[in-house]
N, CA, C and O atoms as a GROMACS GRO file, in nm:
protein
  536
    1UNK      N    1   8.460   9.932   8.714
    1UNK     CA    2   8.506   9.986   8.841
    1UNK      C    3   8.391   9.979   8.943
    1UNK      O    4   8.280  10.028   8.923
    2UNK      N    5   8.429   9.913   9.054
    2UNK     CA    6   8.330   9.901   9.147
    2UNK      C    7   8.384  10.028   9.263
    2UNK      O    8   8.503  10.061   9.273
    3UNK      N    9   8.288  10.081   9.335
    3UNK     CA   10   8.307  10.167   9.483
    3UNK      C   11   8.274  10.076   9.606
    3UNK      O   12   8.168  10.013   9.613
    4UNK      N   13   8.353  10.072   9.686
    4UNK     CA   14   8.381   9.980   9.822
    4UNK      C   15   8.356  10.070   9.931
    4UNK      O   16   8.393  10.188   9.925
    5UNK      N   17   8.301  10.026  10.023
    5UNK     CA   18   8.307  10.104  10.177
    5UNK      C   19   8.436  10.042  10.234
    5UNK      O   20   8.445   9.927  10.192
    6UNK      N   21   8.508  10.065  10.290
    6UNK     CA   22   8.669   9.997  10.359
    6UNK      C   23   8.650  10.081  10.536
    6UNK      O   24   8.604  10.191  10.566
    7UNK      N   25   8.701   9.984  10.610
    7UNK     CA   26   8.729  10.033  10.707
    7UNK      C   27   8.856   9.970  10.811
    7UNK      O   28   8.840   9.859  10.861
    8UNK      N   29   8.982  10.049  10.838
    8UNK     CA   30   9.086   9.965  10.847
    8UNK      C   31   9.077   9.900  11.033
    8UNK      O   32   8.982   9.918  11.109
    9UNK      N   33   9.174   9.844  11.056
    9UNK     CA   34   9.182   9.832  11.156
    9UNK      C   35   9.197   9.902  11.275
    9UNK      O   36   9.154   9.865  11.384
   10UNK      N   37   9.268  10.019  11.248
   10UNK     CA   38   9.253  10.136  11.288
   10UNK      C   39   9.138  10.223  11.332
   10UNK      O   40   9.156  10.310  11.418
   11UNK      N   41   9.012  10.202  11.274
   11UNK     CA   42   8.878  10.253  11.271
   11UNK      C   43   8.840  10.358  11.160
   11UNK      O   44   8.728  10.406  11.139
   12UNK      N   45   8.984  10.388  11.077
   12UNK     CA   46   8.914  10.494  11.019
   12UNK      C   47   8.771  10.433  10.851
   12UNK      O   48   8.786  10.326  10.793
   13UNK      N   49   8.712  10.486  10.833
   13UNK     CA   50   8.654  10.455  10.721
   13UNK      C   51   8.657  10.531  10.582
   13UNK      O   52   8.659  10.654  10.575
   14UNK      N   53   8.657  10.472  10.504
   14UNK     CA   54   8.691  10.496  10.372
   14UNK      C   55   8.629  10.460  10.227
   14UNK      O   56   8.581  10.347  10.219
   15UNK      N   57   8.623  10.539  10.115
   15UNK     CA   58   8.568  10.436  10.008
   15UNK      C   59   8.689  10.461   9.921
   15UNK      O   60   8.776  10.547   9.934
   16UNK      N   61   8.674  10.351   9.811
   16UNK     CA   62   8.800  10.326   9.766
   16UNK      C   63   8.726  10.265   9.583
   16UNK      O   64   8.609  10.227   9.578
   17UNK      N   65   8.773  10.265   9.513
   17UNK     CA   66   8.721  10.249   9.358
   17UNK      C   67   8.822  10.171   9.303
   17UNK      O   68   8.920  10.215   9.242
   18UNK      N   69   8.783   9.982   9.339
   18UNK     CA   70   8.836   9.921   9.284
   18UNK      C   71   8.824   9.878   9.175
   18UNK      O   72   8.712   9.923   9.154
   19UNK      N   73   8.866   9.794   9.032
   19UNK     CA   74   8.868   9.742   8.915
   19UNK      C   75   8.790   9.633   8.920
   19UNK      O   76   8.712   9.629   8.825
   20UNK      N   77   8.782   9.522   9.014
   20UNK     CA   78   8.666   9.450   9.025
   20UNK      C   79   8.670   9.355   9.171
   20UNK      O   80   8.748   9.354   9.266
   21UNK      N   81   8.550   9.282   9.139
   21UNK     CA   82   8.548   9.227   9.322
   21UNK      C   83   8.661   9.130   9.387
   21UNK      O   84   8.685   9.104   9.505
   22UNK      N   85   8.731   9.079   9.247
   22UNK     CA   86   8.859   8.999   9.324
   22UNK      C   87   8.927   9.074   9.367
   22UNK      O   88   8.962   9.035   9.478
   23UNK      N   89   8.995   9.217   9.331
   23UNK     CA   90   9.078   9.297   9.349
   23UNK      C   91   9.125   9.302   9.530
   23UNK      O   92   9.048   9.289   9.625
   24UNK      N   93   9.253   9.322   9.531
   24UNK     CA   94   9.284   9.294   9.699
   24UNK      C   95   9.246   9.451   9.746
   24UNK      O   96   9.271   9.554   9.685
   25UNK      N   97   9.160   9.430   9.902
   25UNK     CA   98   9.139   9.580   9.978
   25UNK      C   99   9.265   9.678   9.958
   25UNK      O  100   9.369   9.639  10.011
   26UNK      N  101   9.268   9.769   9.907
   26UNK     CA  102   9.376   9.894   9.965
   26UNK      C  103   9.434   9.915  10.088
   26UNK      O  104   9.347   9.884  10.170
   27UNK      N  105   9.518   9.947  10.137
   27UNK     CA  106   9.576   9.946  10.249
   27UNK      C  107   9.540  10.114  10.312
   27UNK      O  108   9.529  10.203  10.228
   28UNK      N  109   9.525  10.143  10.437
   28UNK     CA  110   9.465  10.287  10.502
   28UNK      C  111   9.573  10.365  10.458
   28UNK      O  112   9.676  10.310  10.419
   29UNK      N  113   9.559  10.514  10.461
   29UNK     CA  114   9.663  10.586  10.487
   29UNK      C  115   9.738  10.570  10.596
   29UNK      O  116   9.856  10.603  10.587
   30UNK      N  117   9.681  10.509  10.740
   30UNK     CA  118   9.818  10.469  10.822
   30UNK      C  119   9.897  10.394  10.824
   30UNK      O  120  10.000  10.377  10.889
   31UNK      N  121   9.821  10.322  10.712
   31UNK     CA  122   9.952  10.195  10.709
   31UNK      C  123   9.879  10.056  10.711
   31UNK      O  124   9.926   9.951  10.669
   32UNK      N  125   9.723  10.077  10.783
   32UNK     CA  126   9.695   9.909  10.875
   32UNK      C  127   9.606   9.854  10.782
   32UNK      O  128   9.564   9.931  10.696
   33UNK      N  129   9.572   9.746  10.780
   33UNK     CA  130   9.444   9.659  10.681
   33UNK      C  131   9.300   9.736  10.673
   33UNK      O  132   9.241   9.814  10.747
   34UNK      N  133   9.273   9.674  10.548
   34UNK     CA  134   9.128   9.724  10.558
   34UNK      C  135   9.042   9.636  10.512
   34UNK      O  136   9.090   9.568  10.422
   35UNK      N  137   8.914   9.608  10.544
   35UNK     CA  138   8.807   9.498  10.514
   35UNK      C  139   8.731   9.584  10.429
   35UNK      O  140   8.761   9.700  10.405
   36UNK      N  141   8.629   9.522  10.384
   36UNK     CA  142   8.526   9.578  10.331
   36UNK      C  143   8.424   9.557  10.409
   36UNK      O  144   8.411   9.448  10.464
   37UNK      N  145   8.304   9.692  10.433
   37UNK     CA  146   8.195   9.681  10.506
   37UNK      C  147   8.048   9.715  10.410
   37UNK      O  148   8.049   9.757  10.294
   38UNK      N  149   7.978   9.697  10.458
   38UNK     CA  150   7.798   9.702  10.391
   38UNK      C  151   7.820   9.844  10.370
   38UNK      O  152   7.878   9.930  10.436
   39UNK      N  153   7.753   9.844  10.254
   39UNK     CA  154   7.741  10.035  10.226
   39UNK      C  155   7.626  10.075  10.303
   39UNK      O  156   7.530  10.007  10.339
   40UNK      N  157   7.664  10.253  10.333
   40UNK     CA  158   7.594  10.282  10.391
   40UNK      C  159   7.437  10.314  10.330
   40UNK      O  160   7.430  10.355  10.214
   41UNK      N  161   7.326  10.297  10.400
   41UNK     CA  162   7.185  10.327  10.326
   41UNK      C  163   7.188  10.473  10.297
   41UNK      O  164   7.277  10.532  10.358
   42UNK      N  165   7.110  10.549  10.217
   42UNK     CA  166   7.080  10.625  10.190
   42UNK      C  167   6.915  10.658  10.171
   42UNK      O  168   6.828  10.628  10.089
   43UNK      N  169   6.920  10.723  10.271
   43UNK     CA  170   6.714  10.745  10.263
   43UNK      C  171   6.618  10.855  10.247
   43UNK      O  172   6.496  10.864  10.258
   44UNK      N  173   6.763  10.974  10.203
   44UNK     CA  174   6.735  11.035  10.156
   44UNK      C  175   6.644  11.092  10.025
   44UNK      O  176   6.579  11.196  10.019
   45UNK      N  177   6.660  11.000   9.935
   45UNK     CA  178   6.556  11.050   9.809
   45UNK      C  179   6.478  10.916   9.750
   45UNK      O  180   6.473  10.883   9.632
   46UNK      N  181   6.425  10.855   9.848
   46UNK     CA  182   6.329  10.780   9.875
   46UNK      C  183   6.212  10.804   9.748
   46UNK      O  184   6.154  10.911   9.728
   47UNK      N  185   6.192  10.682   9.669
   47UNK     CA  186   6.056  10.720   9.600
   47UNK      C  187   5.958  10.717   9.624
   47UNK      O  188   5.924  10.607   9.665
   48UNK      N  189   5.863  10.807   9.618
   48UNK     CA  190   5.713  10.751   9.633
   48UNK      C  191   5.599  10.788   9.529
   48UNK      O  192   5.604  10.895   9.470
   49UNK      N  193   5.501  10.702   9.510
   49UNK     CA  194   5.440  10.743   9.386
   49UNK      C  195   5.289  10.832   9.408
   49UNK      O  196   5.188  10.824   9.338
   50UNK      N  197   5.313  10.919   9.531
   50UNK     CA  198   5.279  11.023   9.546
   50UNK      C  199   5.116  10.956   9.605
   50UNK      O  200   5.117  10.839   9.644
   51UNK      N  201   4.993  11.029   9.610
   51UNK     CA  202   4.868  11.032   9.685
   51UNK      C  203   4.803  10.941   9.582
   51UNK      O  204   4.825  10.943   9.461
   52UNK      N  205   4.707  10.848   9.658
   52UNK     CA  206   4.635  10.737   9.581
   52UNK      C  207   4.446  10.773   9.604
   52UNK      O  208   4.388  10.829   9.696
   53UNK      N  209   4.398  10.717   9.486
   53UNK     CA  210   4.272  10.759   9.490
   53UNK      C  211   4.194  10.756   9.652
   53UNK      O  212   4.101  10.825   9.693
   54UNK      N  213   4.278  10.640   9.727
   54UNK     CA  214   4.174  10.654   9.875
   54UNK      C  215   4.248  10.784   9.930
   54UNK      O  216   4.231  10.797  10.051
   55UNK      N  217   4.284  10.829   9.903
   55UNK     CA  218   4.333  10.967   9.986
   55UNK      C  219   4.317  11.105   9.982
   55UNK      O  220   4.357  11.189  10.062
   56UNK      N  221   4.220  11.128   9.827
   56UNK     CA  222   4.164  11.238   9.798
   56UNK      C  223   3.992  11.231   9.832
   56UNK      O  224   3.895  11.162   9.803
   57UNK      N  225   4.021  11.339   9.905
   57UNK     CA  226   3.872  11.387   9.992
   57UNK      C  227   3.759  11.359   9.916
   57UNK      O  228   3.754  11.378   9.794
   58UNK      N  229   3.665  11.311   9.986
   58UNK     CA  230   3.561  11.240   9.940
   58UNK      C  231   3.400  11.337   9.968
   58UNK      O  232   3.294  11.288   9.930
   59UNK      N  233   3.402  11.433  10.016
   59UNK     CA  234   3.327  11.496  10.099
   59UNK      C  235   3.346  11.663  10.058
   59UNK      O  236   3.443  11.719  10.008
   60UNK      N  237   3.240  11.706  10.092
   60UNK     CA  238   3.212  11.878  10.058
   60UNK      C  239   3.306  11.942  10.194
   60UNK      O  240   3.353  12.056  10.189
   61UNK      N  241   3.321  11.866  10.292
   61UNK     CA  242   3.419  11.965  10.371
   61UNK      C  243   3.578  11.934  10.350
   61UNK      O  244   3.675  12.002  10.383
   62UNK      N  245   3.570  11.780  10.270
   62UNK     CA  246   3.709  11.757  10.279
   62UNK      C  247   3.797  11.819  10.162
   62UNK      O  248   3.919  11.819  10.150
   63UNK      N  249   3.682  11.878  10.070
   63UNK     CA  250   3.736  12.002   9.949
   63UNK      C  251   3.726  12.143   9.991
   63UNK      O  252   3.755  12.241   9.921
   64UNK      N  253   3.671  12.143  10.144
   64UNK     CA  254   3.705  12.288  10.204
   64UNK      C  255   3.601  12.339  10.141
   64UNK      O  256   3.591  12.458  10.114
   65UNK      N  257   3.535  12.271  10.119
   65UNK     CA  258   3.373  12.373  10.067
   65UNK      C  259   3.402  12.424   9.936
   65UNK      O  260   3.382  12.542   9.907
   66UNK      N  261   3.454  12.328   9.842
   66UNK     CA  262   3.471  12.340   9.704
   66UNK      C  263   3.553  12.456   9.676
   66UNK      O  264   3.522  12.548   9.601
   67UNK      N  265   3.665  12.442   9.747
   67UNK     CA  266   3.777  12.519   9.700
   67UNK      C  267   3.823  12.470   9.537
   67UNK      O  268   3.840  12.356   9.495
   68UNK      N  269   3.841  12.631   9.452
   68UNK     CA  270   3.855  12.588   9.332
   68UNK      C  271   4.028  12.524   9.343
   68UNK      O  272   4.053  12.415   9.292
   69UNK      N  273   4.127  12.596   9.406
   69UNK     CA  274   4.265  12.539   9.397
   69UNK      C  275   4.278  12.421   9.462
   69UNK      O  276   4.381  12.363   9.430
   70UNK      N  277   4.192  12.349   9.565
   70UNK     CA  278   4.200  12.234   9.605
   70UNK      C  279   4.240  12.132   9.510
   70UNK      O  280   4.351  12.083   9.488
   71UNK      N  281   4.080  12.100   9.435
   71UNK     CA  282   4.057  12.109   9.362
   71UNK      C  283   4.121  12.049   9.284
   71UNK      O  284   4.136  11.927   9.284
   72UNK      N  285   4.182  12.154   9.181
   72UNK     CA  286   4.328  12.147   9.089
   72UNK      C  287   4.383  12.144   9.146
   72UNK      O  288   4.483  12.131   9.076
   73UNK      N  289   4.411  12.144   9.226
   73UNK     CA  290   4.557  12.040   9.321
   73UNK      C  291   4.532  11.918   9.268
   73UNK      O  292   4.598  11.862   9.180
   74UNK      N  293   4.400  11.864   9.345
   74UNK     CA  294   4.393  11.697   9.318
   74UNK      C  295   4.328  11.623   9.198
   74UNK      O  296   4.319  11.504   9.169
   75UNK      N  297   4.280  11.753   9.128
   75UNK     CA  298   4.281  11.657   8.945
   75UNK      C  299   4.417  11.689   8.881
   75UNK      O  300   4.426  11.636   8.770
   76UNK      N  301   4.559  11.783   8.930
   76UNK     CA  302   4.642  11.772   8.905
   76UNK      C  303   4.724  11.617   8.923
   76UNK      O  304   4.764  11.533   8.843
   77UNK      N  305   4.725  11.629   9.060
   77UNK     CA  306   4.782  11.503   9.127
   77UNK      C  307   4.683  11.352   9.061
   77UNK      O  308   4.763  11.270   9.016
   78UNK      N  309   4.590  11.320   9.054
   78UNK     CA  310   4.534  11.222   8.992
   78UNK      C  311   4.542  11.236   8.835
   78UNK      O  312   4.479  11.153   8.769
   79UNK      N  313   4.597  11.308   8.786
   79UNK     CA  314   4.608  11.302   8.630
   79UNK      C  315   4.765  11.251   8.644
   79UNK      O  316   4.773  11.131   8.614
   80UNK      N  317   4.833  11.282   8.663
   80UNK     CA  318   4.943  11.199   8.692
   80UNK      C  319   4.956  11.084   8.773
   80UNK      O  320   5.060  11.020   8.758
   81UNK      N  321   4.871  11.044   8.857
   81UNK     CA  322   4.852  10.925   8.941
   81UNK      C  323   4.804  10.816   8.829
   81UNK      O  324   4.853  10.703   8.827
   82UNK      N  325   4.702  10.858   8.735
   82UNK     CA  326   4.611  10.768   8.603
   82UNK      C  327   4.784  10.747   8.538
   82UNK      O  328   4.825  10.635   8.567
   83UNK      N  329   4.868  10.817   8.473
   83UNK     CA  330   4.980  10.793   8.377
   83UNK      C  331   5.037  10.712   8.456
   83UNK      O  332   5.083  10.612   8.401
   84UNK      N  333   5.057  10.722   8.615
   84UNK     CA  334   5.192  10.623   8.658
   84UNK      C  335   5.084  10.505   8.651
   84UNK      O  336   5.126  10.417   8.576
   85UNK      N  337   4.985  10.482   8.694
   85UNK     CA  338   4.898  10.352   8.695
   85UNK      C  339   4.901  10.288   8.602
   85UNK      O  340   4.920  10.167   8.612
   86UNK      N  341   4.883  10.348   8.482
   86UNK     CA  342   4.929  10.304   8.330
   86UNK      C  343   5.006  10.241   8.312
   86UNK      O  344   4.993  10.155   8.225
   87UNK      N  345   5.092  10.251   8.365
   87UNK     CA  346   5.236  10.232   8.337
   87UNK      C  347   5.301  10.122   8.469
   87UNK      O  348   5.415  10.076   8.465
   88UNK      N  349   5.234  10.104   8.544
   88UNK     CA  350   5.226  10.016   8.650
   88UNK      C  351   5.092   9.990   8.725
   88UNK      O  352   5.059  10.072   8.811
   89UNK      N  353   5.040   9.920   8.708
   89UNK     CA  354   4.914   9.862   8.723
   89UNK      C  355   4.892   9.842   8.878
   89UNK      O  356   4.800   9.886   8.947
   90UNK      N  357   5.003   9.761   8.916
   90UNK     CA  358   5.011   9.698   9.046
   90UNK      C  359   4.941   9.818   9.133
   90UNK      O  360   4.859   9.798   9.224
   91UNK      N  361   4.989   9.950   9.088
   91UNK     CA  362   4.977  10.058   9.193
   91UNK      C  363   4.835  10.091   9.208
   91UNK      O  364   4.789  10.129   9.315
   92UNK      N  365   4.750  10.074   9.077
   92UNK     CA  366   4.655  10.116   9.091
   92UNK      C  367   4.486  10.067   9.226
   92UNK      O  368   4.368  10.103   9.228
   93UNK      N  369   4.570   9.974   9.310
   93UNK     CA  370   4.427   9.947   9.441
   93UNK      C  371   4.283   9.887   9.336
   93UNK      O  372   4.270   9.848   9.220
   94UNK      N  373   4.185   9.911   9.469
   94UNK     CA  374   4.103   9.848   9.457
   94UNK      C  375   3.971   9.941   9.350
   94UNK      O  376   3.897  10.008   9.422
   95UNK      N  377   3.943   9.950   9.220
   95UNK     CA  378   3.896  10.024   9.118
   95UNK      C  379   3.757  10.046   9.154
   95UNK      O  380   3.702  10.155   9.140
   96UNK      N  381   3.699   9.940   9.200
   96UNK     CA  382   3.556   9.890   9.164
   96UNK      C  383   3.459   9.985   9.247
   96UNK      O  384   3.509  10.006   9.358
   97UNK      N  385   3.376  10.029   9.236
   97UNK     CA  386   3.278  10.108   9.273
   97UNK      C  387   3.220  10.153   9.453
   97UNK      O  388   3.140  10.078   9.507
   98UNK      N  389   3.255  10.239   9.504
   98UNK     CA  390   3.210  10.203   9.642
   98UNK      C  391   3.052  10.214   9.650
   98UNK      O  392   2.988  10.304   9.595
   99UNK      N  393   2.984  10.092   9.742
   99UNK     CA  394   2.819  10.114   9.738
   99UNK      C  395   2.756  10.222   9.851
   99UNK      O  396   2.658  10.297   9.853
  100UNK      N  397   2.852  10.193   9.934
  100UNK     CA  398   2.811  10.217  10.079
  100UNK      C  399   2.940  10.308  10.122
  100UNK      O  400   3.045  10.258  10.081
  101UNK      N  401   2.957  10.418  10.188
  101UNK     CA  402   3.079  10.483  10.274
  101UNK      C  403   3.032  10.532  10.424
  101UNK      O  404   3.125  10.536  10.504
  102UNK      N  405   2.943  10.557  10.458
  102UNK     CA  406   2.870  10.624  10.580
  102UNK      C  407   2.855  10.517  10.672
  102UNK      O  408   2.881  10.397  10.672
  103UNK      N  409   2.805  10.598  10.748
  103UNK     CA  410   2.767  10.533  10.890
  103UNK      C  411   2.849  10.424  10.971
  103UNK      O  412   2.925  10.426  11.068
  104UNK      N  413   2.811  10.352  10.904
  104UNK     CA  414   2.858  10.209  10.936
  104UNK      C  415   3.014  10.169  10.894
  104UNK      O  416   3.119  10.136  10.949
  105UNK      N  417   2.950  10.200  10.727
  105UNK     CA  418   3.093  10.142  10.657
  105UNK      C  419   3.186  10.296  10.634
  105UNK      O  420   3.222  10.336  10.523
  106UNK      N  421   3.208  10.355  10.742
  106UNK     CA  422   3.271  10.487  10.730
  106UNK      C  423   3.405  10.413  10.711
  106UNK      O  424   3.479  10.436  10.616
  107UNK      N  425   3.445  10.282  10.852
  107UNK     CA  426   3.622  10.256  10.825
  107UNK      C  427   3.620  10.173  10.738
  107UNK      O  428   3.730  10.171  10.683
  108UNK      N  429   3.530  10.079  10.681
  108UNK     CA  430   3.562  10.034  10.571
  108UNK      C  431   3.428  10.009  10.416
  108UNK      O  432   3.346   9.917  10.416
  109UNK      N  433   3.437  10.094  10.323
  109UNK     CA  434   3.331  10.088  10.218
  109UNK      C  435   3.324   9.956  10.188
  109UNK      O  436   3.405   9.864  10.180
  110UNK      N  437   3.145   9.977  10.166
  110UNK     CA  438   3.121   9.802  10.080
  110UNK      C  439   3.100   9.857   9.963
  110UNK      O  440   3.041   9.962   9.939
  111UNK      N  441   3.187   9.733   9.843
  111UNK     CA  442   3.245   9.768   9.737
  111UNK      C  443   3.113   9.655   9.608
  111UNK      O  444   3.021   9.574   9.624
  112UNK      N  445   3.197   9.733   9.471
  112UNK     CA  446   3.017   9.616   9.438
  112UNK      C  447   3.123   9.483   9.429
  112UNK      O  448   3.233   9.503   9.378
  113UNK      N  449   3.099   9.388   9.464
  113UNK     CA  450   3.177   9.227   9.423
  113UNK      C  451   3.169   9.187   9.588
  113UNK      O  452   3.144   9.073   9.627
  114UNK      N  453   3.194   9.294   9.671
  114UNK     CA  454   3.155   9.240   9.829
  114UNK      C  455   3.025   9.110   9.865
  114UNK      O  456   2.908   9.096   9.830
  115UNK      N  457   3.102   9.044   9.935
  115UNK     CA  458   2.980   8.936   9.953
  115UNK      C  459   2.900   9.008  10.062
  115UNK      O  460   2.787   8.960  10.073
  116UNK      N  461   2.930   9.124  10.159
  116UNK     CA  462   2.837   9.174  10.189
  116UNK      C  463   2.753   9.265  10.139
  116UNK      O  464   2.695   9.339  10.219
  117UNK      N  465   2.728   9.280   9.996
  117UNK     CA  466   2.680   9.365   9.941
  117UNK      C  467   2.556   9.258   9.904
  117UNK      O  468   2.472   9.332   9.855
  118UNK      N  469   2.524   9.177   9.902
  118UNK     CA  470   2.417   9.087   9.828
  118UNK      C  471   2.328   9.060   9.970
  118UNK      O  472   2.208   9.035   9.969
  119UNK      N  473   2.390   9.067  10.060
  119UNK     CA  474   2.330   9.064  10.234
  119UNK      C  475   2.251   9.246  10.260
  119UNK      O  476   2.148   9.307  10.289
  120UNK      N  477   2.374   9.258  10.227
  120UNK     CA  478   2.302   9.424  10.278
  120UNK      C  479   2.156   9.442  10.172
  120UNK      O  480   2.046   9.478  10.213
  121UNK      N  481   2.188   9.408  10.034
  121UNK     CA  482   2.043   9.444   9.936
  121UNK      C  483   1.938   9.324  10.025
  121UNK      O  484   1.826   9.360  10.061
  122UNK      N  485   1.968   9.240  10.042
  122UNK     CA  486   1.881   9.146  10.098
  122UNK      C  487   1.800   9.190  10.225
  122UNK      O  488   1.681   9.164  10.242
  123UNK      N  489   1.884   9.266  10.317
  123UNK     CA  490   1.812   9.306  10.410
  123UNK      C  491   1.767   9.468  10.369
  123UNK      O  492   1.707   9.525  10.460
  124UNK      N  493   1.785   9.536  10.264
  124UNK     CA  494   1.753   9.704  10.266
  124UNK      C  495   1.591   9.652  10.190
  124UNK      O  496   1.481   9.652  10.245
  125UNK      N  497   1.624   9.611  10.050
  125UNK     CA  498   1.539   9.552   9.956
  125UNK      C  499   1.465   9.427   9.972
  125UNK      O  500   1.360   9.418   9.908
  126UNK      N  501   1.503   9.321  10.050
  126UNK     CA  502   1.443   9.212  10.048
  126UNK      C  503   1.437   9.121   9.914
  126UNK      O  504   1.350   9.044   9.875
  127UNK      N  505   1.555   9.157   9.860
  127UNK     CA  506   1.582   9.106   9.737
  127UNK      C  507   1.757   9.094   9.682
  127UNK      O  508   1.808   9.206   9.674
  128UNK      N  509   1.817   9.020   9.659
  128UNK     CA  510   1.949   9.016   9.627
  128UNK      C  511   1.977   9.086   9.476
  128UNK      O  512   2.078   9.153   9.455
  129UNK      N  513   1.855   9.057   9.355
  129UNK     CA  514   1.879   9.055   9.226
  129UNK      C  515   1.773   9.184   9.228
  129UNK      O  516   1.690   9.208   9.316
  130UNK      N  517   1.800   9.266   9.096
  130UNK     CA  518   1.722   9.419   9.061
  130UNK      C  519   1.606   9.410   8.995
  130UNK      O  520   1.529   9.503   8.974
  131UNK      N  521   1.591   9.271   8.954
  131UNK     CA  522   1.455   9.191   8.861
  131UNK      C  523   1.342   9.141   8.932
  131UNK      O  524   1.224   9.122   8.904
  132UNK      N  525   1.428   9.119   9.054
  132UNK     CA  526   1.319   9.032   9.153
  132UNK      C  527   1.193   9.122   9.232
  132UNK      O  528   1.220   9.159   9.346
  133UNK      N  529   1.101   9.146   9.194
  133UNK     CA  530   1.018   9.251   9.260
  133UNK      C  531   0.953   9.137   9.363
  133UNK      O  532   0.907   9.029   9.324
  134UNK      N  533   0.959   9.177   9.487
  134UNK     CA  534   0.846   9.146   9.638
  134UNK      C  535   0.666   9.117   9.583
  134UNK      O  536   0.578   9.095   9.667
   0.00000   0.00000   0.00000
């Protein structure tokens, strides 16, 4: 059994629970034809897989000055964020280590695999590699 949106010529609209998609439209209660139309969306209970590691506060003010319920709010919420990741990978973003977040790279962190990360040691250190002593 399929469910149909119908709407007759008349204007009124309707759903109707036919046996399958050949099945002929039902006729309105007034009497006049009815087509079938696009169902309506529903956007109401929308999924989402809730707050992602870039979105939990990174900073002593952005935990409110080490609020303990913060806090456990968000090792609540990231202990369940780790199970859905598990379980869908795709969700889990970019893993790898941030080097840099301040100043500069406040809108965007340099990460370690960044090709600007071998520039930046080059110009902080004067060295790209951790072996290479000046």
């Amino acid at each position: 059994m399929i469910r149909y949106d119908l709407k007759c010529t008349g204007g009124h609209r309707f759903e109707a629970v036919l046996p399958s998609m050949f099945s002929d439209n039902p006729e309105c209660e007034c009497g006049a034809a009815t087509a079938r139309i696009p169902a309506r969306v529903a956007i109401g209970g929308a999924a989402s897989p809730g707050p992602s590691r870039d979105d939990m506060p990174t900073t002593w003010r952005g935990t409110r000055n080490g609020d303990k319920e913060l806090i456990r709010s968000w090792h609540t919420k990231m202990v369940e964020r780790e199970k859905l990741e598990e379980k869908y990978p795709e969700l889990a973003g970019d893993r790898r280590p941030v080097l840099a977040h301040e100043g500069a790279f406040a809108s965007e962190p340099v990460r370690a695999g960044d090709a600007i990360a071998a520039q930046l040691a080059q110009e902080t250190f004067g060295t790209t590699s951790p072996t290479d002593n000046p």
